[in-house]
Structures are given as structure tokens and as C-alpha cells.
C-alpha atoms as one frame of an Amber mdcrd trajectory, in Angstrom:
protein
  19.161  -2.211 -23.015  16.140  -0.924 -24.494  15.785   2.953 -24.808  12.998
   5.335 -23.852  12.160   6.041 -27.207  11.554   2.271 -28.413   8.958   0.854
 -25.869   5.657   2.111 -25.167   2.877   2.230 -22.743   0.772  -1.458 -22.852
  -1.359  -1.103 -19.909  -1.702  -0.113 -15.878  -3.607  -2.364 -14.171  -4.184
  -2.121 -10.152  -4.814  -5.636  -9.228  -2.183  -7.927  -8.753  -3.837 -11.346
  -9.802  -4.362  -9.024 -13.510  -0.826  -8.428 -13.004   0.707 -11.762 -12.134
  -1.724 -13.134 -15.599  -0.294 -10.323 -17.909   3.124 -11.375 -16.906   2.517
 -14.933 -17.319   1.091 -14.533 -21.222   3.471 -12.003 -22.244   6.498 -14.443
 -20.954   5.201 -16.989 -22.411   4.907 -15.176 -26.064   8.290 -14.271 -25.428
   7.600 -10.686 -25.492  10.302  -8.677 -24.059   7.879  -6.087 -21.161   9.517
  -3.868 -18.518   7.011  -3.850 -15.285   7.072  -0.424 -13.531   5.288  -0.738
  -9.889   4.329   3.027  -8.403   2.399   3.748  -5.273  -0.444   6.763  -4.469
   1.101   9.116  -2.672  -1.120   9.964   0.442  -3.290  12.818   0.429  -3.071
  15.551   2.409  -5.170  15.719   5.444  -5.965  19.375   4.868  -7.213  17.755
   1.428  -9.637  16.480   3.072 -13.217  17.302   3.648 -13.430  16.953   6.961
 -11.052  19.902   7.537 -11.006  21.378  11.609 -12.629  17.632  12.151 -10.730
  14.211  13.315 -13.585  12.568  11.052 -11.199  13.335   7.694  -7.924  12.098
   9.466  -9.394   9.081  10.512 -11.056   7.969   7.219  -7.620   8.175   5.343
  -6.178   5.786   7.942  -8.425   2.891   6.964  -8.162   3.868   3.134  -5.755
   1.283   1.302  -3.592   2.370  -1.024  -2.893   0.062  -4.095   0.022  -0.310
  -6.016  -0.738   0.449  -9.768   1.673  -1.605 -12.116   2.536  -0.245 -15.128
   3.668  -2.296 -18.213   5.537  -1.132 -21.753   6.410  -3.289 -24.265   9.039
  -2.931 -27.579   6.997  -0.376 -29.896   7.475  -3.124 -32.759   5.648  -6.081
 -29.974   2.914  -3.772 -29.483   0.076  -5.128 -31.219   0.284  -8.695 -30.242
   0.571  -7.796 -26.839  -2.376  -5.734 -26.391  -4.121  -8.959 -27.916  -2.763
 -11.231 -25.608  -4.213  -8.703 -22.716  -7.194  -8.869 -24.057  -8.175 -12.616
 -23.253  -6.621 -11.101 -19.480
């Protein structure tokens, strides 16, 4: 098991074909990654401009929400991996 304290932060990318290729060149160095997925949480419809209005409500129905995916990599794999991304 790899602690906390020896991986760090390689990248967060939004898209998942960016994911899926990040994946695929860091497996295939044989660099050890830990893939965190997270979701926005939803605003608030009082957040929103359109407050008293249904015109704010109904414009954060049709937004779509994205996972972000977050990878970290051993601290000592670091380097080569944010080459590989590079070329991603």
C-alpha cells in the first residue's frame, strides 16, 4: 500500500478519452498511478442568477456535470510520467 505522503498529484483531466489515453501510457510504462474519479456537486438554485425566476432552475437542469479524474503517481515516478502525459 502506498501512503499519502509518497505519491503526488500528476494531473486532473475532465475528458474521459484523455483519461482512458493517460491510463493506457502510464500502464504500459509500468508506472504504478492511483485514479481518483470526483463529481461537481450541483449548485444551488438560489446560486443562481435567475433568483425569484424559473429561468435559473431550468438552465441548471440541462447543464451536464462532468466527472473530473484525478491521477497521482509514486513521488520517485513523477517526472517520467508527466512526460509521458505530455505526448497525451
Amino acid at each position: 500500500m502506498i501512503m499519502p505522503w509518497e505519491k503526488v498529484k500528476l494531473c486532473s483531466v475532465g475528458d474521459i478519452k484523455k483519461k482512458e489515453r493517460i491510463q493506457e501510457l502510464l500502464a504500459c510504462s509500468g508506472i504504478w498511478y492511483q485514479l481518483k474519479t470526483t463529481l461537481p456537486s450541483r449548485p444551488h438554485p438560489a446560486d443562481s442568477a435567475g433568483i425569484g425566476t424559473m429561468a435559473g432552475v431550468g438552465n441548471m437542469r440541462k447543464t451536464e456535470q462532468k466527472n473530473t479524474y484525478i491521477f497521482y503517481v509514486k513521488k520517485e515516478d513523477e517526472e517520467q510520467a508527466r512526460n509521458l502525459i505530455k505526448e497525451a
